[in-house]
N, C-alpha and C positions, 0 to 999 in steps of 0.2 A: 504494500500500500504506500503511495504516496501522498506524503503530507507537506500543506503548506503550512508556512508560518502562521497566517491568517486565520487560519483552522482554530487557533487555541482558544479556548474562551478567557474574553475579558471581564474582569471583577468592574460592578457598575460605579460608573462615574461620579452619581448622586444618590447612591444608597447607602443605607445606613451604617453600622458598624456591624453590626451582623451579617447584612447579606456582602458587605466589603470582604473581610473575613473567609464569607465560604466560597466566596466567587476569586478569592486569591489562592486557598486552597486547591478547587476546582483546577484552575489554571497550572497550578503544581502538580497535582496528578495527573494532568494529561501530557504535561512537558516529560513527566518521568515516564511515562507509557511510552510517550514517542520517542525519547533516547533508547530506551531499552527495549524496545520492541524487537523480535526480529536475533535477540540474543541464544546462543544456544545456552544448554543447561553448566556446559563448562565454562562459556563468558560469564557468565553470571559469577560463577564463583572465583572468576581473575581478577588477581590483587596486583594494580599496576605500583608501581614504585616502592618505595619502603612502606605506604600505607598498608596497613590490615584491613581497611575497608573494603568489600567489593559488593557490585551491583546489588547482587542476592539477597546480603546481608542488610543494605539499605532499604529492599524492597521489606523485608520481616522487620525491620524497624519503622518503617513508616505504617503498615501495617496493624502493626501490637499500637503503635501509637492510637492510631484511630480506632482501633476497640477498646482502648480504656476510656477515651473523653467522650 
């Protein structure tokens, strides 16, 4: 699938802090869907540079995050 920039949803211009908030959220998950989209199950778990971070691990943290709030 090809995705444009323009695709993302934007957080509204004149709403309030709530719907600010979930429509920036919003925005965040679809940017991380579309960087990682398209990743095999080995990308996900590659640790570029000295960091221990990788996609995978990010994706289970964003995750756990949004089922505890």
């Amino acid at each position: 699938m090809t995705l444009i920039l323009g695709d993302r949803p934007e957080p509204p211009m004149d709403g309030d802090e709530a719907a600010s908030l979930l429509g920036s959220l919003e925005r965040m998950r679809f940017t991380f869907w579309w960087k990682a989209s398209g990743l095999t199950p080995e990308g996900a778990r590659l640790h570029i540079g000295a960091s221990e971070l990788s996609l995978g691990g990010l994706l289970r943290h964003m995750a756990l995050v949004e089922d505890n709030t």
